[in-house]
C-alpha positions as CSV (number, residue, x, y, z in Angstrom):
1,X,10.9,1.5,-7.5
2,X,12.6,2.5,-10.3
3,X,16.4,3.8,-11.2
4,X,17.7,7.2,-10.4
5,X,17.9,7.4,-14.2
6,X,14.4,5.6,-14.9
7,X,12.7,8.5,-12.4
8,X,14.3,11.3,-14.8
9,X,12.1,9.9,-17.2
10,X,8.8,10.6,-15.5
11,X,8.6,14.0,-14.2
12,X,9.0,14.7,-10.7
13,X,5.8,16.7,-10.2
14,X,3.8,12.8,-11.0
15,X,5.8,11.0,-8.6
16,X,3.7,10.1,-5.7
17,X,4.7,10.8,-2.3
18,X,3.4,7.8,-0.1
19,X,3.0,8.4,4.0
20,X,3.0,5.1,5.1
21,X,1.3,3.9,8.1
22,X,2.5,0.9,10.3
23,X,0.3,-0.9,12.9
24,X,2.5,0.4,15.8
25,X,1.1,4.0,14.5
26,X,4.9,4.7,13.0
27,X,5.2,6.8,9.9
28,X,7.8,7.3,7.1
29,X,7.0,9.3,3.9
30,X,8.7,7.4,0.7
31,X,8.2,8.7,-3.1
32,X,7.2,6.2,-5.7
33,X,6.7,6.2,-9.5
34,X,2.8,6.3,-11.1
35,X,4.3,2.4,-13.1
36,X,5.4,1.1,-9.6
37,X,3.4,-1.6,-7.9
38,X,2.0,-2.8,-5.1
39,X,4.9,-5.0,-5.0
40,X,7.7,-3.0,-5.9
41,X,7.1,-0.7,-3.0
42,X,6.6,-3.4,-0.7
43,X,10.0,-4.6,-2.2
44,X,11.4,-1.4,-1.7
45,X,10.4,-0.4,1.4
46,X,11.6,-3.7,2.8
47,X,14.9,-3.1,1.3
48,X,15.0,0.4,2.8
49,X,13.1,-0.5,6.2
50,X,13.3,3.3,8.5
51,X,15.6,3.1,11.2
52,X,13.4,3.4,14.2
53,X,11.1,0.4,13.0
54,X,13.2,-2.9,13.9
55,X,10.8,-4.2,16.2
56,X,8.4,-4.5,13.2
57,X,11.0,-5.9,10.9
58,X,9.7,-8.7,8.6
59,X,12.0,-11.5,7.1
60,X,10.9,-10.7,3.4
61,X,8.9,-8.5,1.3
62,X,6.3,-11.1,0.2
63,X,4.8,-10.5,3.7
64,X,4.2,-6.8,3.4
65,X,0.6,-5.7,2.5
66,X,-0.5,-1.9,1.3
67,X,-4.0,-1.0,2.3
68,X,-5.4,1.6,0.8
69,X,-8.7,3.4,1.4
70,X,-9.2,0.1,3.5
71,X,-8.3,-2.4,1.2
72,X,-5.7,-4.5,0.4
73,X,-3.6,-4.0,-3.2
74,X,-2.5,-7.1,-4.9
75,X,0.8,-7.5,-6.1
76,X,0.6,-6.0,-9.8
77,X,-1.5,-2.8,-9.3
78,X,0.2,0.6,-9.8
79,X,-0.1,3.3,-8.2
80,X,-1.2,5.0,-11.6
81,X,-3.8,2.8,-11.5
82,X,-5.6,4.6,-8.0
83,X,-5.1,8.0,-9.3
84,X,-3.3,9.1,-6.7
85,X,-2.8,13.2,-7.1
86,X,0.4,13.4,-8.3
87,X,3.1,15.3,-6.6
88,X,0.8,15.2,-3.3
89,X,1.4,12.9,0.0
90,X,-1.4,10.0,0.1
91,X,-1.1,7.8,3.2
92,X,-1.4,3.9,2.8
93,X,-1.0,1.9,5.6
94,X,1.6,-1.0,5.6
95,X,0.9,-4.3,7.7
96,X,2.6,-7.8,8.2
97,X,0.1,-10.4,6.8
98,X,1.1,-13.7,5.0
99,X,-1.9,-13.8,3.0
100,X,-4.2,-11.8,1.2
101,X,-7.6,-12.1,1.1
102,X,-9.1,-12.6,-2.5
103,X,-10.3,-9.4,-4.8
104,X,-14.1,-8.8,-4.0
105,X,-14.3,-11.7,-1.7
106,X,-16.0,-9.0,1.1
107,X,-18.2,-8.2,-1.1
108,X,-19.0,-11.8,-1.8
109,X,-19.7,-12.8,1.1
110,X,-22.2,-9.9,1.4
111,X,-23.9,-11.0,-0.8
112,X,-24.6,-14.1,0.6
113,X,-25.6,-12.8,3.9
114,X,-28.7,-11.6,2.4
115,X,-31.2,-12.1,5.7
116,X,-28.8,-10.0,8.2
117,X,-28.0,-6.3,8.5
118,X,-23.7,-5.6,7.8
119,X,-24.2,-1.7,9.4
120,X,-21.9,0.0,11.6
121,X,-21.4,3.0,12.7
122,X,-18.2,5.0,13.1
123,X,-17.4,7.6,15.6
């Protein structure tokens, strides 16, 4: 997240607004930057962690993962980069996970599985 005088520079109306999800189904709405990264507002959030969540408190930021549209964002991508509509709220959900898996490797392994079906069905 940037200053209070680096956000004057980008105009409020392409901030996004970010809903975020935890697994316990708890919410908190925080407003981000279109240059800020997966990482910063991982960073951020940590350092700002809602009253009301300290059971899900983590010891550092490095273990907080953003999903979004059900998959993980890696450290260095911004949320320009999704083309989130700016100055609406888009909700990501925010999990404790050590490790990421690697980019594309569902797919990849899809791809290998080429003699069995991978369909479900949601209700």
């Amino acid at each position: 997240p940037k200053t209070e005088k680096d956000k004057r520079k980008t105009p409020k109306c392409l901030h996004s607004k970010l809903d975020f999800k935890f697994c316990r189904g708890k919410t908190q709405d925080f407003t981000f930057s279109p240059n800020d990264s997966a990482t910063d507002i991982a960073k951020h959030v940590f350092d700002n962690w809602p009253a009301g969540w300290e059971e899900e408190q983590v010891s550092s930021p490095s273990i907080l993962r953003l999903i979004f549209q059900g998959r993980f964002l890696h450290g260095n991508v911004t949320l320009g980069a999704l083309k989130l509509p700016p100055g609406r709220t888009t909700v990501m959900h925010l999990v404790a996970r050590e490790t990421l898996p690697e980019p594309n490797s569902y797919g990849q392994r899809n791809r290998e599985k080429t003699t069995e079906s991978n369909c479900c069905l949601l209700l």
